[in-house]
N, C-alpha and C positions, 0 to 999 in steps of 0.2 A: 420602762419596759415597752417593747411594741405592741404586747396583747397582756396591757394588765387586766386583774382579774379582782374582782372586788372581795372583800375577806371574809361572808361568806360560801368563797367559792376553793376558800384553802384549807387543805389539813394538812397537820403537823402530827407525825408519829415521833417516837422515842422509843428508842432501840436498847436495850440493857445489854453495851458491847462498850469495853476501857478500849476498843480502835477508836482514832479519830477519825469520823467520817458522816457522810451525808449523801442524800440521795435522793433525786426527782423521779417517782413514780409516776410524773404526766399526768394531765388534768387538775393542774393544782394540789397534787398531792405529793409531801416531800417528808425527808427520814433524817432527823439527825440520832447519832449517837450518845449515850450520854460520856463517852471520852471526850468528844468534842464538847460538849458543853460544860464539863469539868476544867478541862484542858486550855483551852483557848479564851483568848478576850475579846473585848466588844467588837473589836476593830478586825481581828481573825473571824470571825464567828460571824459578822457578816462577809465577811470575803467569801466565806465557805456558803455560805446562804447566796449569795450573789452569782455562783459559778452554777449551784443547783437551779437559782429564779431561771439564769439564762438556760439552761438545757429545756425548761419547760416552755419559755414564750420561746422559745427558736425550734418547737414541736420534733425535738431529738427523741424521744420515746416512742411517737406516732409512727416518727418517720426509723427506729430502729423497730418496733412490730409489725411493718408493711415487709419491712426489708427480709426478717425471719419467714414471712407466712411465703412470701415471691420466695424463696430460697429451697424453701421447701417444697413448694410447687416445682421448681423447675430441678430438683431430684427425685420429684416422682416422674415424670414427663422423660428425662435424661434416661434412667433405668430402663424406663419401656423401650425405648428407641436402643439402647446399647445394654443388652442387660449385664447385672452384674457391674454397673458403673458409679452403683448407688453405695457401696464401699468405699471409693473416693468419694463422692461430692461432698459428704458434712465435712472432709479436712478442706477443700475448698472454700465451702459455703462458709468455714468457722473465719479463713484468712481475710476472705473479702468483709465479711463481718466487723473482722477487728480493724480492720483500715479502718474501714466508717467511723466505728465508734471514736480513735486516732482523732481523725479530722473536725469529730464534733464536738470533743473535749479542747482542741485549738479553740473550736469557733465558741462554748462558754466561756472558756477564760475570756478573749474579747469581748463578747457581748457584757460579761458581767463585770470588765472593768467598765463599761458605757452606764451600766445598772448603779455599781457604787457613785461613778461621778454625778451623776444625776440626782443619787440622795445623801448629794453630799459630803461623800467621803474623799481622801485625798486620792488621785490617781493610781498611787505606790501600794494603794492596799492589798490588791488582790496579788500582784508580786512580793507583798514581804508574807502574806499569805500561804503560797505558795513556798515560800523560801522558808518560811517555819514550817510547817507539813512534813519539808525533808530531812530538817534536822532533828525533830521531834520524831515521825515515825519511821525515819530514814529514806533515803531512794530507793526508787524499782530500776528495773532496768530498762526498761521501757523495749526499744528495734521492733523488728517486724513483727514478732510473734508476741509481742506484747497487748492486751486491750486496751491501752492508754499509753500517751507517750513518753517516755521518759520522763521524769520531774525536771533534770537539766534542764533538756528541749525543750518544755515549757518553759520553765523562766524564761530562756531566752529569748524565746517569741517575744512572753511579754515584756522583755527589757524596749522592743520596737515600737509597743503600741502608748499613744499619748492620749 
């Protein structure tokens, strides 16, 4: 990790949900499911811990509550100036939002295959990872109007990174 964090600076919730899933609340604070921890093994279960470290040392949560609060400032700002414009801006503000998040789920996967290889684990992890997710909880559809990008998409990115 680029901003590791020493462990007592980490917490771990436990979510009573049969979804598999996980999730960086920022500041060293992260969420898995207990689907996931039912569900998956050692080698899944860190790929899915690995994709969340990376969202937090690559300050994706920071930098996705900056992005809300400026978002919101600039439709209050937008209204005054053009009234009645503050009806569009949240479909706006939500689409630019969802890119963001898009590119910063690209840039965990990445980071958190650098994260596995570092402690050790084979390269392929966080792609068969990923490749279990969508068999197990099936594909989304990811495109534009999606928060995240297609689980395809993903893999395929990471079939490029070594």
């Amino acid at each position: 990790m680029d901003h590791p964090r020493s462990p007592d600076q980490v917490k771990v919730g436990i979510m009573d949900d049969p979804h598999i899933n996980a999730a960086s609340g920022g500041g060293g604070e992260f969420y898995v499911t207990t689907g996931l921890l039912q569900k998956a093994d050692d080698l899944r279960l860190a790929g899915v811990l690995a994709h969340e470290l990376a969202h937090d040392d690559l300050g994706h949560v920071a930098k996705a509550q900056a992005l809300g609060v400026g978002l919101n400032i600039g439709m209050v700002i937008l209204d005054q100036i053009v009234p009645g414009s503050g009806a569009l801006t949240p479909i706006a503000g939500g689409l630019i939002a969802r890119a963001y998040s898009r590119n910063e789920e690209y840039a965990a996967d990445r980071h958190g295959v650098d994260i596995l290889k570092r402690a050790g684990y084979p390269a392929q992890t966080m792609l068969n990872t990923i490749t279990w997710l969508a068999q197990t909880e099936g594909t989304d559809s990811g495109g534009f109007f999606a928060t995240h990008p297609a689980t395809a998409d993903r893999i395929e990115a990471l079939r490029n990174v070594r």
